[in-house]
Backbone and ligand atoms as CSV (ligand in chain L), in Angstrom:
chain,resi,resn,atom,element,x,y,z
A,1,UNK,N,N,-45.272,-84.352,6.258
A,1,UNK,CA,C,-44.387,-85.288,5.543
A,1,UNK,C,C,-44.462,-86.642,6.237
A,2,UNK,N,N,-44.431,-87.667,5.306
A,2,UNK,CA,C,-45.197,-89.131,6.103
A,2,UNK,C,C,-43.347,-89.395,6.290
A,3,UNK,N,N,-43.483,-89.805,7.654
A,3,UNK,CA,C,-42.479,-90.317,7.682
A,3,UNK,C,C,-41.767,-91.904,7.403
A,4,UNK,N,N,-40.866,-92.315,6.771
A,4,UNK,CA,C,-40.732,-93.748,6.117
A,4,UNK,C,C,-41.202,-93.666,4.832
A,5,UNK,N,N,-41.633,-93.004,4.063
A,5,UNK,CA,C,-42.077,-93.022,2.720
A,5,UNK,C,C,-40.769,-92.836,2.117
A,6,UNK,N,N,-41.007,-93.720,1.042
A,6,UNK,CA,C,-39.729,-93.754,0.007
A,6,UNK,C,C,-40.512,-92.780,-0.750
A,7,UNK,N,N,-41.365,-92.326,-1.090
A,7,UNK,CA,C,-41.412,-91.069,-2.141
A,7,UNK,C,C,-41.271,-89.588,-1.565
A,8,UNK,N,N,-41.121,-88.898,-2.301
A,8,UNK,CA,C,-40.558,-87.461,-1.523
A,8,UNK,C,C,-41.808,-86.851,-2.205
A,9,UNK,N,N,-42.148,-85.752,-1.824
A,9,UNK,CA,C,-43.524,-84.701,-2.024
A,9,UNK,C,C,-43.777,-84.515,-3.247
A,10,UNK,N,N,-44.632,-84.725,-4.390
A,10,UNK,CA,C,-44.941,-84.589,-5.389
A,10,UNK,C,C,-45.041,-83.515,-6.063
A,11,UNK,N,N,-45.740,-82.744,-5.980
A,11,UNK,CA,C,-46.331,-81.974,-6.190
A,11,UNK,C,C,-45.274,-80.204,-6.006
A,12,UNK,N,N,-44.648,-80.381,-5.333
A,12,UNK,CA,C,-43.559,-79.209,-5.190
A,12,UNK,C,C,-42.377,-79.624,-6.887
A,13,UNK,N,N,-42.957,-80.860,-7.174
A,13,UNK,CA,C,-41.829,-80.747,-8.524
A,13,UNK,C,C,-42.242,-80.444,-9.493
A,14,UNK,N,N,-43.808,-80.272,-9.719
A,14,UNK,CA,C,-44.228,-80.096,-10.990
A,14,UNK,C,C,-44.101,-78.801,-11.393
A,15,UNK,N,N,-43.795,-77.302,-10.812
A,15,UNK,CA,C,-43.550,-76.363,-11.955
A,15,UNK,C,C,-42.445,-76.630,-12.277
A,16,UNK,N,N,-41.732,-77.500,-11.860
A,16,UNK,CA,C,-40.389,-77.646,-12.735
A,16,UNK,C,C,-40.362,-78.200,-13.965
A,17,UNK,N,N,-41.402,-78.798,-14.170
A,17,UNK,CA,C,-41.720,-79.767,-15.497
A,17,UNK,C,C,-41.230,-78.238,-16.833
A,18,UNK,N,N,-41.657,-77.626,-16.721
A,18,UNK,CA,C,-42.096,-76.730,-17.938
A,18,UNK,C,C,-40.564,-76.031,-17.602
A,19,UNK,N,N,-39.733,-76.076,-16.802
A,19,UNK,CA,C,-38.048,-75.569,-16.938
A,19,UNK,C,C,-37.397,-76.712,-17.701
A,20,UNK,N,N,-37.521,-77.838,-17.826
A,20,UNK,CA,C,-36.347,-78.784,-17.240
A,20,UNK,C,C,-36.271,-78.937,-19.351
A,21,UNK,N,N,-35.339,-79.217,-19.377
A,21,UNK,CA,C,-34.225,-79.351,-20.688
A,21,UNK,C,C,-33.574,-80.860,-20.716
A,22,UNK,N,N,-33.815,-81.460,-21.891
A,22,UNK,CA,C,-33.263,-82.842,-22.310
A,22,UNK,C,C,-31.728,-82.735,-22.448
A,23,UNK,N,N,-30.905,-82.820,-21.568
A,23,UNK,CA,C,-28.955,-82.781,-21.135
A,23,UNK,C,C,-29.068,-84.416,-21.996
A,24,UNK,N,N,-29.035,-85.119,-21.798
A,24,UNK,CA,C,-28.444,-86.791,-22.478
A,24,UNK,C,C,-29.665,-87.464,-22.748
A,25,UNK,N,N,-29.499,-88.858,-23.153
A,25,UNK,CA,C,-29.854,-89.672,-23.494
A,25,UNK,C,C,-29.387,-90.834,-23.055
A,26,UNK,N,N,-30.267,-91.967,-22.665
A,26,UNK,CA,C,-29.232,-93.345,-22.771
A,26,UNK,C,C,-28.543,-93.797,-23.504
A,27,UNK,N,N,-27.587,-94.611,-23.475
A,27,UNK,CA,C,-26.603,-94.905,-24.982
A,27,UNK,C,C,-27.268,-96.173,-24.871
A,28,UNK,N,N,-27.962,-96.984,-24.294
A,28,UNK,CA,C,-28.470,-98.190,-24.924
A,28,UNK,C,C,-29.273,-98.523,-25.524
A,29,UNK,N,N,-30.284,-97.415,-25.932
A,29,UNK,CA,C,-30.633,-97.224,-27.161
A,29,UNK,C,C,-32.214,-97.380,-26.583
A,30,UNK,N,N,-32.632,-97.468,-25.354
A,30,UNK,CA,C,-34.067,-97.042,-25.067
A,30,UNK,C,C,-34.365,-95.567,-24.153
A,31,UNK,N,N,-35.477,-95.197,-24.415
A,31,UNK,CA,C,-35.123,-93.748,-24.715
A,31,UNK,C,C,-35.469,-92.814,-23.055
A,32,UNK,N,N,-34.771,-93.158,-22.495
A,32,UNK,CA,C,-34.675,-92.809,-21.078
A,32,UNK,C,C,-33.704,-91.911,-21.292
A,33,UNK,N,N,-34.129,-90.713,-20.577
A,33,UNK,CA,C,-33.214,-89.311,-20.540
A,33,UNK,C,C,-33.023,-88.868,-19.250
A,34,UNK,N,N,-32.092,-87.512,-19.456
A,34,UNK,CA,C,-31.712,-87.171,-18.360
A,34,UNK,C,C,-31.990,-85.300,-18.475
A,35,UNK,N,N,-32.176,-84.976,-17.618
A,35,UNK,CA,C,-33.108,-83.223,-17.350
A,35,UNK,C,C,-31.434,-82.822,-16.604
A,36,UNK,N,N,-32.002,-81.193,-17.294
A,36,UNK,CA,C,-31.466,-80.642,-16.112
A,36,UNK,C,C,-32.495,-79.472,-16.396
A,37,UNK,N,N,-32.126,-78.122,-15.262
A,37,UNK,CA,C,-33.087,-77.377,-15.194
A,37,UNK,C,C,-31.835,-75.848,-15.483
A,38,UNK,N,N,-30.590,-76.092,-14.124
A,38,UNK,CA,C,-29.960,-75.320,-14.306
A,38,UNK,C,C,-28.949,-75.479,-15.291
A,39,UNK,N,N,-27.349,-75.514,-15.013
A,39,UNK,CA,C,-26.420,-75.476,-15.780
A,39,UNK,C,C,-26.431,-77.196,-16.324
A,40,UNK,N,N,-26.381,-78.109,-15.063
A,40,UNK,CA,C,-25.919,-79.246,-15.722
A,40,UNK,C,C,-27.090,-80.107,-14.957
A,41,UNK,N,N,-26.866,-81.637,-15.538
A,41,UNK,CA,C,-27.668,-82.403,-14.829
A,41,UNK,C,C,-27.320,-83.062,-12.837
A,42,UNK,N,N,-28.264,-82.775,-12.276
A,42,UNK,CA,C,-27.850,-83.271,-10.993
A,42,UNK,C,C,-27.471,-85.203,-10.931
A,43,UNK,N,N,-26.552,-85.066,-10.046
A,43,UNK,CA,C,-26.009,-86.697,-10.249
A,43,UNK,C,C,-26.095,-86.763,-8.436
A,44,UNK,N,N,-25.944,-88.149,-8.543
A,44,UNK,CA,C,-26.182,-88.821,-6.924
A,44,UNK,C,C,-27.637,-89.351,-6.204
A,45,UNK,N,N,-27.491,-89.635,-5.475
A,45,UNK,CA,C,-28.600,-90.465,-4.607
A,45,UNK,C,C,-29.704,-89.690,-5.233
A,46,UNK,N,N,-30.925,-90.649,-5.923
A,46,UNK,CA,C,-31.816,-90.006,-6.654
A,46,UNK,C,C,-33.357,-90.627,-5.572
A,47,UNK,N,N,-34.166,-90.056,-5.926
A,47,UNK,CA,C,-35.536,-90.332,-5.213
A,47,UNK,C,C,-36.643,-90.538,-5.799
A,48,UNK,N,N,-37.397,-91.348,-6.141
A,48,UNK,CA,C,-38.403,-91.962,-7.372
A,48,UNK,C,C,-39.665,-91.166,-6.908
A,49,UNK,N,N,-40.108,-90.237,-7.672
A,49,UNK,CA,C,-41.662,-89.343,-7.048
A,49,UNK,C,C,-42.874,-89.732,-8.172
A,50,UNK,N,N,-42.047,-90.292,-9.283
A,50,UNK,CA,C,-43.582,-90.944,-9.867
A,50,UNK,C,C,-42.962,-92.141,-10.799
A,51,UNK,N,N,-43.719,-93.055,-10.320
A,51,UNK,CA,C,-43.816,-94.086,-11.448
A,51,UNK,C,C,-45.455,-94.368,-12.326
A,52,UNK,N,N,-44.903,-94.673,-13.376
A,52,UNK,CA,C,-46.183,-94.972,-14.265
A,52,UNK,C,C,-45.983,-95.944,-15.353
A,53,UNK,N,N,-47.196,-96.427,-15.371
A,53,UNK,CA,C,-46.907,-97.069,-16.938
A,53,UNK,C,C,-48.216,-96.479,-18.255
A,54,UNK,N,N,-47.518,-97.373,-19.210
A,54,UNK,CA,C,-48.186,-96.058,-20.370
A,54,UNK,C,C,-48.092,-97.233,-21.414
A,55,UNK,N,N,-48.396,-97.255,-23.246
A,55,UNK,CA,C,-48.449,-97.859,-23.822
A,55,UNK,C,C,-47.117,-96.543,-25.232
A,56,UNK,N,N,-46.574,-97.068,-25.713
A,56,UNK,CA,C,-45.661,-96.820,-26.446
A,56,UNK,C,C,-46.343,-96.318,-27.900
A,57,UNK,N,N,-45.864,-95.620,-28.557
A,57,UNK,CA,C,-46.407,-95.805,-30.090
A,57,UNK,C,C,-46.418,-96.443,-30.885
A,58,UNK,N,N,-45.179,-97.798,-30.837
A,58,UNK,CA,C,-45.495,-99.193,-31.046
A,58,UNK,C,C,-45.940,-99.848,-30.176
A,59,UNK,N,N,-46.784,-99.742,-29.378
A,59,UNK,CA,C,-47.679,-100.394,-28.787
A,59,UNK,C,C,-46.716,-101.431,-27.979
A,60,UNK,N,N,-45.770,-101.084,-27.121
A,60,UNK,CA,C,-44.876,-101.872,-26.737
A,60,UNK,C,C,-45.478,-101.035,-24.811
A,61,UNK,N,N,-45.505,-102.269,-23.863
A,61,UNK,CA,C,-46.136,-101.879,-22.780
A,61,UNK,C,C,-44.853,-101.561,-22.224
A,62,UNK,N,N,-44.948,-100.139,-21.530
A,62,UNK,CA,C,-43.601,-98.947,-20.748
A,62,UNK,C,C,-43.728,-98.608,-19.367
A,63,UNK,N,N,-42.830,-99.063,-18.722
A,63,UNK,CA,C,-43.149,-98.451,-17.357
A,63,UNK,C,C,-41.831,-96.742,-17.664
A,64,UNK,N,N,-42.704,-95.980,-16.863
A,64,UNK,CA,C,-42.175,-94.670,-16.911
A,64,UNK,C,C,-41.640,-94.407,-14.638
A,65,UNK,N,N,-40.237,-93.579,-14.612
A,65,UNK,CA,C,-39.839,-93.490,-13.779
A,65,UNK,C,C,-39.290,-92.178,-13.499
A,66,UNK,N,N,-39.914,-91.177,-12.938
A,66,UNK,CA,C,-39.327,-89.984,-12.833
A,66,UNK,C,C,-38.619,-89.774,-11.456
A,67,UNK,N,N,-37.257,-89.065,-11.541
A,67,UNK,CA,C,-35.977,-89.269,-10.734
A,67,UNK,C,C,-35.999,-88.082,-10.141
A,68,UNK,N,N,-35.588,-87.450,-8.986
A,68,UNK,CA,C,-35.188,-86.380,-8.543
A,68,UNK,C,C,-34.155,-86.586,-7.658
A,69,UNK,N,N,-33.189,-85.472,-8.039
A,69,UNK,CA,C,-31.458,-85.081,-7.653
A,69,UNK,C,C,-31.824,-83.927,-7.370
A,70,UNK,N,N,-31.136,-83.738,-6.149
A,70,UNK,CA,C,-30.739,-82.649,-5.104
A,70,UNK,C,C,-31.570,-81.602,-5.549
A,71,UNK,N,N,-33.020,-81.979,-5.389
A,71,UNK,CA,C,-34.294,-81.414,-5.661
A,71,UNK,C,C,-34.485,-81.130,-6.889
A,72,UNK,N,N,-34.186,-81.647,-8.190
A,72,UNK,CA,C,-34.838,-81.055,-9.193
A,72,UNK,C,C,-34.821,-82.720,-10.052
A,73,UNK,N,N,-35.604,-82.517,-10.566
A,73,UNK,CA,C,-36.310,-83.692,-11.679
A,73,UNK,C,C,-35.298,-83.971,-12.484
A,74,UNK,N,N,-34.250,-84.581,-12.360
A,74,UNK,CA,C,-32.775,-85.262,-13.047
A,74,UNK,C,C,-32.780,-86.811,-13.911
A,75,UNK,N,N,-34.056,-87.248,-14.211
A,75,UNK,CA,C,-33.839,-88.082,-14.946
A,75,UNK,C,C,-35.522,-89.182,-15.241
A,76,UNK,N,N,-35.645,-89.167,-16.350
A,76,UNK,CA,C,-37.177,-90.298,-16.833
A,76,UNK,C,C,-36.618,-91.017,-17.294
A,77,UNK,N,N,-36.956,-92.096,-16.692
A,77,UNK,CA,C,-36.566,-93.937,-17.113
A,77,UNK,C,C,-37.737,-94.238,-17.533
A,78,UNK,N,N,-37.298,-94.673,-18.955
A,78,UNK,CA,C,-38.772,-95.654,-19.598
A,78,UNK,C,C,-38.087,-96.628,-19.809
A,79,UNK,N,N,-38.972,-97.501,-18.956
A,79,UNK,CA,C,-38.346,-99.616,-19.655
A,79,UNK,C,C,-39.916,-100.022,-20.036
A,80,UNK,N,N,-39.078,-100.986,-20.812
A,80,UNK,CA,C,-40.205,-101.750,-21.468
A,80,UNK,C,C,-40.843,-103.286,-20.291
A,81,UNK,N,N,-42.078,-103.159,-19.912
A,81,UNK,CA,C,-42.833,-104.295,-18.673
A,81,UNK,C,C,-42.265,-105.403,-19.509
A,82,UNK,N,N,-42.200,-105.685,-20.714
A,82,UNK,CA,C,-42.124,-106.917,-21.041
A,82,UNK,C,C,-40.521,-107.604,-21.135
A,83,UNK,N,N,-39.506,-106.377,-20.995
A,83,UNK,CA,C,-38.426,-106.767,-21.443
A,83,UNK,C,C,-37.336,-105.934,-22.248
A,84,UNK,N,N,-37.971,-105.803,-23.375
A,84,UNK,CA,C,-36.954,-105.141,-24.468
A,84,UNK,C,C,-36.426,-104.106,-24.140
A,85,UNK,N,N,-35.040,-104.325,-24.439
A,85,UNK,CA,C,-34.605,-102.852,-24.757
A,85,UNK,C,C,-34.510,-102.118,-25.852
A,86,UNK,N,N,-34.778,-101.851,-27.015
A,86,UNK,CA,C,-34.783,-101.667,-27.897
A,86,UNK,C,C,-36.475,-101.288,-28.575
A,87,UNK,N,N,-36.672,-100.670,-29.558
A,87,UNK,CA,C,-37.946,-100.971,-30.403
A,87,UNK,C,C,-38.887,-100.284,-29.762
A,88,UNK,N,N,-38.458,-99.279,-28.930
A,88,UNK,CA,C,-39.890,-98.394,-28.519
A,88,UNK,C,C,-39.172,-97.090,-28.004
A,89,UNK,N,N,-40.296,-96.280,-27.884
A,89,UNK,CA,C,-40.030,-94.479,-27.770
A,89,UNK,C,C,-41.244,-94.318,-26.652
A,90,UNK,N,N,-40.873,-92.705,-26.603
A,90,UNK,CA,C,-41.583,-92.417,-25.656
A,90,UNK,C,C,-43.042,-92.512,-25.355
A,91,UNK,N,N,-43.673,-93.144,-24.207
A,91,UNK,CA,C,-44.947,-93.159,-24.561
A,91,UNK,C,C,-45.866,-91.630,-24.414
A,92,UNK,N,N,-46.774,-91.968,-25.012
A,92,UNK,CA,C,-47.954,-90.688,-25.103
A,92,UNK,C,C,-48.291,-90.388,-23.703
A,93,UNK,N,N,-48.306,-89.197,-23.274
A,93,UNK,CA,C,-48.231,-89.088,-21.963
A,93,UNK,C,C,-49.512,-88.842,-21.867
A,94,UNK,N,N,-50.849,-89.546,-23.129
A,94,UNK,CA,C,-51.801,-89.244,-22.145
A,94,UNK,C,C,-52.462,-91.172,-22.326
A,95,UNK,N,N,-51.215,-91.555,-22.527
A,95,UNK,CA,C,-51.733,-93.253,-22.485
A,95,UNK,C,C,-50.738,-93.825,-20.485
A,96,UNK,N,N,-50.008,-92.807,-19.985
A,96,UNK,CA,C,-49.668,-92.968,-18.338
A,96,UNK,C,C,-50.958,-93.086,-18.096
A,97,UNK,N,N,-50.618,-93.995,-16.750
A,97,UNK,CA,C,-51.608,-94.143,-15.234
A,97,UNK,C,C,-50.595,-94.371,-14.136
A,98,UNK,N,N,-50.455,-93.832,-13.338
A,98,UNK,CA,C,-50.061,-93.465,-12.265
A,98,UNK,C,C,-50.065,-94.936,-11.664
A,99,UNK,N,N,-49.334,-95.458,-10.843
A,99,UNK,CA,C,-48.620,-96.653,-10.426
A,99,UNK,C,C,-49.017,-95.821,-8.698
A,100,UNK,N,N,-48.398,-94.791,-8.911
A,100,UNK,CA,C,-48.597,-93.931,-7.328
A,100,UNK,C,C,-47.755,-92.690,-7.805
A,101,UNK,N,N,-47.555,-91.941,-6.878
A,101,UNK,CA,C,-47.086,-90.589,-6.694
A,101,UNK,C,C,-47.683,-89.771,-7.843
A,102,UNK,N,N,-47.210,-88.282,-7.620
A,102,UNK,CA,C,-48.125,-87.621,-8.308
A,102,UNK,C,C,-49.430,-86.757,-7.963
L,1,ZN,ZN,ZN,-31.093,-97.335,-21.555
């Protein structure tokens, strides 16, 4: 484990991908959600293990932000690079490139 790294170990989160369940949504209307795996979603000091950006299905350019709470994958932030909040969805996860982690 590198010590001073703001990212936490990658790779120990991904069988969680195929548990984790859509709990909320943002209410501001871009489409950043929130996981949980067990009963509810984990809340508190979160830890960024992948960022990416990706292209939208309106072709609106997305940075993507995956969150982890008290070890489990608690939340994907998609903002838009250019700005908007509004007017775009999730991007195609095979239009990501890895920023780092992962
Ligand atoms: Zn939002």
């Amino acid at each position: 484990m590198a010590a001073g790294s703001r990212r936490a170990g990658c790779s120990q989160y991904k069988s969680q991908i195929p548990k984790l369940r859509v709990v909320s949504r943002c209410g501001c209307g871009c489409p950043t959600v929130d996981f949980a795996i067990g009963l509810g979603c984990k809340k508190g000091y979160s830890q960024i293990v992948a960022d990416m950006e990706g292209t939208s299905p309106e072709g609106v350019r997305v940075g993507v932000i995956v969150h982890i709470r008290q070890d489990e994958i608690s939340e994907m932030e998609i903002y838009s690079i250019t700005g908007e909040s509004k007017g775009f969805s999730l991007p195609k996860p095979t239009s990501l490139v890895p920023i780092g982690g992962w």
